[in-house]
Structure formats: C-alpha cells, structure tokens
C-alpha positions in Angstrom: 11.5 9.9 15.7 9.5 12.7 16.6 11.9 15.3 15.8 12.2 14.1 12.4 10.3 16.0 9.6 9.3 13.4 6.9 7.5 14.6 4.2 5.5 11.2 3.5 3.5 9.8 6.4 2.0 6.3 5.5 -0.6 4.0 7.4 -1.1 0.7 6.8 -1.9 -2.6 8.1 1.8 -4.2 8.7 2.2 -7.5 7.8 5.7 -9.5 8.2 6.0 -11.5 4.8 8.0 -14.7 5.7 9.3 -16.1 2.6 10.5 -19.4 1.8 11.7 -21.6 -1.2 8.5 -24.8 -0.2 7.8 -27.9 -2.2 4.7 -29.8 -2.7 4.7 -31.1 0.4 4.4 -28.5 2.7 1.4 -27.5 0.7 -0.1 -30.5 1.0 0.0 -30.7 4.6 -1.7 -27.1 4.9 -4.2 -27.5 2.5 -2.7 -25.1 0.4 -2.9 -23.8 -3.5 0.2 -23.2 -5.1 -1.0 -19.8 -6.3 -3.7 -19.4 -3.0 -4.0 -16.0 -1.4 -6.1 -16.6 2.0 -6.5 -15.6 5.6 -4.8 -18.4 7.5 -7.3 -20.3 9.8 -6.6 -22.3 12.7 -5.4 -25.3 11.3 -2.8 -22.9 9.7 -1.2 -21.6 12.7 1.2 -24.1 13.0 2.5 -23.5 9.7 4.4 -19.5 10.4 6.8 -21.5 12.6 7.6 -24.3 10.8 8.3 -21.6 7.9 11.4 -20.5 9.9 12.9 -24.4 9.4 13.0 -23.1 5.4 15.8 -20.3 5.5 13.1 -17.3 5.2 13.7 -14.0 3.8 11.9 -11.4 5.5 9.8 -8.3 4.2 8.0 -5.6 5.6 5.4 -6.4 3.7 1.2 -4.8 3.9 0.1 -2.9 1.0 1.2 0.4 1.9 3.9 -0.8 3.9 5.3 -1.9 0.6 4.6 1.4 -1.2 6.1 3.2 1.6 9.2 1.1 1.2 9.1 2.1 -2.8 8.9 5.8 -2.1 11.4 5.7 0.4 13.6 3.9 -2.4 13.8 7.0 -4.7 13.7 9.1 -2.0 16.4 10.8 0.2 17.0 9.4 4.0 14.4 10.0 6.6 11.8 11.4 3.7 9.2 8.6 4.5 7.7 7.3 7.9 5.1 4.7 8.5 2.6 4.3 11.5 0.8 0.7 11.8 0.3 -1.7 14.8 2.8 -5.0 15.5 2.9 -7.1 18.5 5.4 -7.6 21.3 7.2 -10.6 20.1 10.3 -11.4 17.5 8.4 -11.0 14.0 7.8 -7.4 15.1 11.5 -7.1 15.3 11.8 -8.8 12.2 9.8 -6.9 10.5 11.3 -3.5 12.0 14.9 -4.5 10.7 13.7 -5.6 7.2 12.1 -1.6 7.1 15.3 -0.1 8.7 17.6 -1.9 6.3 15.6 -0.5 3.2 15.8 2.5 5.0 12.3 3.2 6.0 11.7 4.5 9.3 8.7 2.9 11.0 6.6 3.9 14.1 4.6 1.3 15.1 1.9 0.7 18.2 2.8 -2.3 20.1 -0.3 -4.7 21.1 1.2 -6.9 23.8 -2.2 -8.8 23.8 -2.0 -10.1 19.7 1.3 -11.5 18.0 2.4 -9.3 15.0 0.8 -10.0 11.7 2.7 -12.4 9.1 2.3 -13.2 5.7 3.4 -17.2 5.0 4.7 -16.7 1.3 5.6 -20.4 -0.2 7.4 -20.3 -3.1 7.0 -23.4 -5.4 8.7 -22.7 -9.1 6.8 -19.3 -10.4 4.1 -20.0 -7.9 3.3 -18.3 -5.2 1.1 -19.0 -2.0 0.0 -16.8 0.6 -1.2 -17.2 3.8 -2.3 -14.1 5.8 -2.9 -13.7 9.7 -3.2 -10.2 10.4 -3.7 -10.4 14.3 -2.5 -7.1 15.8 -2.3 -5.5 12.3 -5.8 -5.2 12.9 -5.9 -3.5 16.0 -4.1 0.2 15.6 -6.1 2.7 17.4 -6.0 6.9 17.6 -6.0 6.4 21.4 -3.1 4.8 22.1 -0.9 6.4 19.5 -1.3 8.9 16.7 -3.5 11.2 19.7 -0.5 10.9 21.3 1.6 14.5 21.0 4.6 13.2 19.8 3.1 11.0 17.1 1.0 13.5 16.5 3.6 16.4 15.4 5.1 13.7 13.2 1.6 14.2 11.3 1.8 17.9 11.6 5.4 17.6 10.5 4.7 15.9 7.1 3.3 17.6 4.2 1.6 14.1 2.4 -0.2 11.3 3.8 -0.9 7.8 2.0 -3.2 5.5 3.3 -4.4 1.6 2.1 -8.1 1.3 1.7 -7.7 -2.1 4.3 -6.8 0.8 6.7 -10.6 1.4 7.0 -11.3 -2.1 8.2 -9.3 -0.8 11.0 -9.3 2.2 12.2 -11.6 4.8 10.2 -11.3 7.4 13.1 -7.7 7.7 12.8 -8.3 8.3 8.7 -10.4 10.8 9.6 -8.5 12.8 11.9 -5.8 12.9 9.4 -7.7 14.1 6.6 -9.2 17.0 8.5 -5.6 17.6 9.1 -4.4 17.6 5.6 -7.8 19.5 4.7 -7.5 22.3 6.8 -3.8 23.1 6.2 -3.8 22.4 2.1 -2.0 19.0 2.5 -2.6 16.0 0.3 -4.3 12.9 1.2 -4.1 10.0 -0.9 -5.7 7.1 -0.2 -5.9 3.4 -2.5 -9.1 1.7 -2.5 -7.0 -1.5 -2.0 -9.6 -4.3 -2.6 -12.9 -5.2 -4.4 -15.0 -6.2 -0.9 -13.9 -2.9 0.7 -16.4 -0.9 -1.9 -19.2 -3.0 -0.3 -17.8 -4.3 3.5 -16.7 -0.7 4.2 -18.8 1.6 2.0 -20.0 3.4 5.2 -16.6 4.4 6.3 -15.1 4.9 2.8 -17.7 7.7 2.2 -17.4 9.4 4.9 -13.1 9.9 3.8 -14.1 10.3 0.0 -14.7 14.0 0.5 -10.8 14.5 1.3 -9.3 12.6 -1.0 -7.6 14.4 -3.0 -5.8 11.5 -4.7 -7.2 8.2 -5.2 -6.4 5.2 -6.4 -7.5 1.8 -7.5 -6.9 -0.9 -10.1 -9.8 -1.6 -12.8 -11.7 -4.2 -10.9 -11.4 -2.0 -7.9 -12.3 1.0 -10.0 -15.5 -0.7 -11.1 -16.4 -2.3 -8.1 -16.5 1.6 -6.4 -18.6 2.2 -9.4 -21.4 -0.5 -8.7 -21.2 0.3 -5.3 -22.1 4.1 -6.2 -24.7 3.2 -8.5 -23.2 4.3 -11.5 -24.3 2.2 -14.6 -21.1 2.1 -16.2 -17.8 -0.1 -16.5 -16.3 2.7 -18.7 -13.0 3.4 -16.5 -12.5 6.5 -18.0 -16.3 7.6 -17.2 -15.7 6.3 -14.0 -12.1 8.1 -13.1 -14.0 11.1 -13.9 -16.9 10.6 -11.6 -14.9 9.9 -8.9 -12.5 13.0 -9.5 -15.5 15.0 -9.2 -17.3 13.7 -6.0 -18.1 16.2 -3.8 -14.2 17.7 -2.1 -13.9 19.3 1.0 -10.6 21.0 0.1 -11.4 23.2 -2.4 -7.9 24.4 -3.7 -6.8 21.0 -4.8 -8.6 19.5 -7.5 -9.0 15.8 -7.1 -7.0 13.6 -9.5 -8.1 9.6 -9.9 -5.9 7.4 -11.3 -6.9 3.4 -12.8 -3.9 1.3 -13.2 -5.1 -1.5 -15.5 -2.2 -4.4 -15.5 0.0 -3.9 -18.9 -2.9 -1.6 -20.1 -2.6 1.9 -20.0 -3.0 3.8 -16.5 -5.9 6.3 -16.9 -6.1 9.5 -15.0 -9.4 11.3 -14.3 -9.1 15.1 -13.1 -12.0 17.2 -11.5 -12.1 19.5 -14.0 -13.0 16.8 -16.2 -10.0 16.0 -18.4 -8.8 12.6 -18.9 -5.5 11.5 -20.1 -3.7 7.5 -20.2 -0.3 6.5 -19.8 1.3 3.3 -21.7 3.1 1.7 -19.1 6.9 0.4 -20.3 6.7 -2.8 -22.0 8.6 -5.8 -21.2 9.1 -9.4 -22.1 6.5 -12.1 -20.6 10.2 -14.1 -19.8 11.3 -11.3 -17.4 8.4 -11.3 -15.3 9.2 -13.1 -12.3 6.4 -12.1 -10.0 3.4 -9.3 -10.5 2.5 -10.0 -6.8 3.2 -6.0 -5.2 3.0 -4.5 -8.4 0.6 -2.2 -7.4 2.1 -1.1 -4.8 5.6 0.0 -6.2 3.6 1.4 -9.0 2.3 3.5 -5.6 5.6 4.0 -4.2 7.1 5.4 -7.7 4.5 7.9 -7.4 4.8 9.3 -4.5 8.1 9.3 -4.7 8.1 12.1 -7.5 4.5 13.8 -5.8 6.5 14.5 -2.6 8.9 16.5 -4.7 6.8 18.4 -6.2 7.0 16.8 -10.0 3.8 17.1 -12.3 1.7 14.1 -12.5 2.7 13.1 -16.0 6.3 12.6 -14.0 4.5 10.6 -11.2 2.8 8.2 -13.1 6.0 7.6 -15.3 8.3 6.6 -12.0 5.2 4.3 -10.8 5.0 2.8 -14.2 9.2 2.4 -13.7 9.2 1.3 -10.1 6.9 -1.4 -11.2 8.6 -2.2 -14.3 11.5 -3.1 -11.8 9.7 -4.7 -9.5 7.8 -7.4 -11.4 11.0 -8.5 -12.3 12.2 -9.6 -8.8 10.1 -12.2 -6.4 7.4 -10.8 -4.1 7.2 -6.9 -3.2 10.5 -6.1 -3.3 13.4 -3.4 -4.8 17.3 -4.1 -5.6 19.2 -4.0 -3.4 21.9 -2.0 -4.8 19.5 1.5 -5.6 19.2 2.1 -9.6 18.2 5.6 -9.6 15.3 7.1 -11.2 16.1 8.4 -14.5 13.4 11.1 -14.8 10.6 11.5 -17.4 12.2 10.5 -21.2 
C-alpha cells in the first residue's frame, strides 16, 4: 500500500456492522429497543455471536469509515485509503473484505490484545437497533503506525485528509500531527464534529485541531451544541457557521468553509470571509425512505468525492446532497451495488 498515492486519506474509528433480519425475540432477550443506539455492555457480549446464527451482511461500517466508502464510490480505483485500528481475529477480516469489495483500500493497526470493534444492527420491519462495542477501535496510536515511515509517506502522498470528530476520543496526537502536515504544505483537513457530547467530553482536544480545519462539518444539533460549548448566545445556524468559519486558522491561504447539514432542510454553508449561502437538498417521497441511519455520512462521502477533484463547493455539496439522496433509500450505510454514476451539478 505504501507505494500507492491516494489522494483522500481518512481516520476513523472502524467498526464491523453485523447486520441481520431479528424479530422481537432476540430483542427481548438483550434488553434491546427496536430503534436503540447503545454501547453494548456485558450482558451484551453474547449477543455479536449469536448474530452470525441470522445470515448477517457485513459492512465496514464507523462514521468515516462509511464516508470513506462513499467517496471512494464516485471516485476512480485506489483514490481513497483509510487508517483505523482492528483486532487479530475473523471480524477484522470481515470487515477488510466488505472495504476491499467496495473497493476501498484500508490500512489498519492490528491490536492483538482487543477483538475488532462490531456494530450489532437488528433489523425488525423499518426499525433498526444498534449495539456498539468499539474495543480495539479505540485504541489506534501514532506509535505503532502512522509514525511509522511507510504509513507515513502514504500521508505525505495524499493531498486531503478527513477525519470523524470520535477520532479525538482516540488518538488526538495522531490528528495533530496530520494537521501540521496538511498546514505546512497547503493541504486540506476536514474534519466532522461527529456527536453532541464530543463538544463537551472532548472540548480540550477539539480546540487544540480547530485552528487547522479548514473544513468542518457538523449537523444542526452538533452545530449548536459547538456553539454552547464556545459560549456563543445563539442557535442561529447561520450565525453560528459563520463564527466557526472565522475562528482563529493556522493556514492562512485557505479560507475556512463550515458547512450545517440540517435533515431535509437546507444545508448551510458559512465561509471566513463571511458569506453565507444554503443548499435545498433533493426532495423525495417519505415512502422511499428506507433508512436515514449513515446519511450523514454519504452526504460526507459525496463531498469529498467532488473536493478531491478539484470541483467548487456549490458542486460538492450537490453530490453529498445526491449520495445521500441514494443512500436513504437502501438499509443501513450503504451504496448500490451496481455504481450509478454522478451526474454532475444540474
């Protein structure tokens, strides 16, 4: 892999997402909501192997796992890599075929001492309950693999970097390093801010990386949950995609550009300079909706699909608003199989 130049480096938290058609019944033993997202605890351990008496389908599922898997969808081969951490056991090699099939090509730390991180997704009718155990997802560190010289010209090698805002629960350091990188040498660094609680649980780590964004992203709760945390007295999102374009940027020659998705509002777009411009996303029909779960993310994956090319941002936004569009149409973070290709900006 190391002699591969691939434009759009991602780091993530990898998560295998084990997929199954359940019933009530398996919910009932686990304790389990039919539309629950939780981080399994002991009692749920038993469940991930049980899951694989259902027929699973697997996906290389983590937030920016799944956006990486987007871009790489509109993109040409080899365009997109991913770094996380995985264990030594079979759901890391799960997880690594589900990538490779969609054509993704991963790099991952092996933690012999953790089993890889799974997501238990039980599907019951149009619900849909997960059951997180992140294990060695948790535990990348610079050490062991991006200081490492090969890894390391794979980052030198790419010319964008996307990272989740979970990412800083894990391994701030490594986000850090990067984003000198990209600052020094005029790349881009865009980062998602991922979650509500990391505005609060992280806020240390996520402002000492704010400087080198040069892209951010968030949804509206997100948006205003960075807001609170920053002190600002407002739930305006365009006020607040503003204020965080103009945050104080290390890299001076690329003006920041935040962007608010809002559901099947419009996305709004912030700029440093101050403008602020939205984006109706493409309408459709409540009965083709099959599953908004990963929306977010493709919406991230259209994106950078186009950024990494060099489109405008208007272009950007349109094949994140497209990607998702697609997306929310199929069950869980996923993409066609058969590849519809991106028509362009209409």
């Amino acid at each position: 892999m190391s002699e591969q130049n691939f434009k759009l480096l991602c780091m993530g938290n990898p998560l295998l997402d084990i997929q199954v058609q359940g019933d009530d019944s398996l919910l009932k033993k686990y304790g389990l909501d039919p539309n629950g997202a939780i981080l399994a605890e002991e009692k749920h351990k038993p469940l991930y192997e049980e899951l694989l008496e259902y027929k699973p389908v697997y996906v290389a599922g983590g937030a920016a796992q799944n956006s990486a898997r987007g871009a790489q969808y509109l993109l040409p081969p080899k365009t997109t890599a991913y770094f996380g951490c995985v264990g030594d056991d079979q759901f890391a090699e799960e997880m690594r075929n589900a990538a490779t099939n969609e054509g993704l090509t991963v790099d991952y730390l092996v933690n012999k001492d953790y089993p890889t991180g799974t997501c238990g997704v039980i599907i019951t009718g149009h619900n849909r309950s997960l059951i997180a155990n992140l294990s060695a997802a948790e535990r990348y560190n610079e050490s062991d693999h991006l200081n490492l010289p090969q890894k390391w010209k794979i980052v030198e090698n790419a010319e964008c970097y996307y990272i989740s805002g979970f990412f800083l629960a894990v391994s701030p350091s490594s986000i850090l390093k990067i984003a000198n990188h990209a600052a020094e040498n005029n790349k881009t660094l865009i980062m998602n801010i991922s979650a509500t609680y990391i505005c609060q649980a992280f806020k240390k780590p996520m402002s000492e990386v704010a400087p080198y964004w040069d892209i951010i992203i968030g949804n509206e709760t997100e948006a205003e949950a960075f807001a609170t945390s920053e002190g600002w007295e407002t739930k305006d999102l365009k006020e607040i995609a503003i204020k965080m374009a103009q945050l104080p940027k290390v890299n001076t020659k690329r003006q920041r550009v935040a962007i608010i998705t809002h559901g099947a509002k419009s996305t709004i777009v912030g700029y440093q300079d101050g403008t602020i411009k939205e984006y109706p996303i493409i309408p459709i029909e409540d009965k083709e909706i099959e599953d908004t779960n990963g929306a977010g993310d493709a919406f991230v994956g259209g994106f950078l699909s186009q950024y990494v090319q060099g489109k405008s941002i208007d272009e950007c936004i349109n094949a994140g608003h497209w990607l998702a569009n697609i997306n929310i149409k199929l069950v869980g973070p996923a993409f066609p199989k058969e590849k519809i290709p991106y028509p362009g900006l209409v």
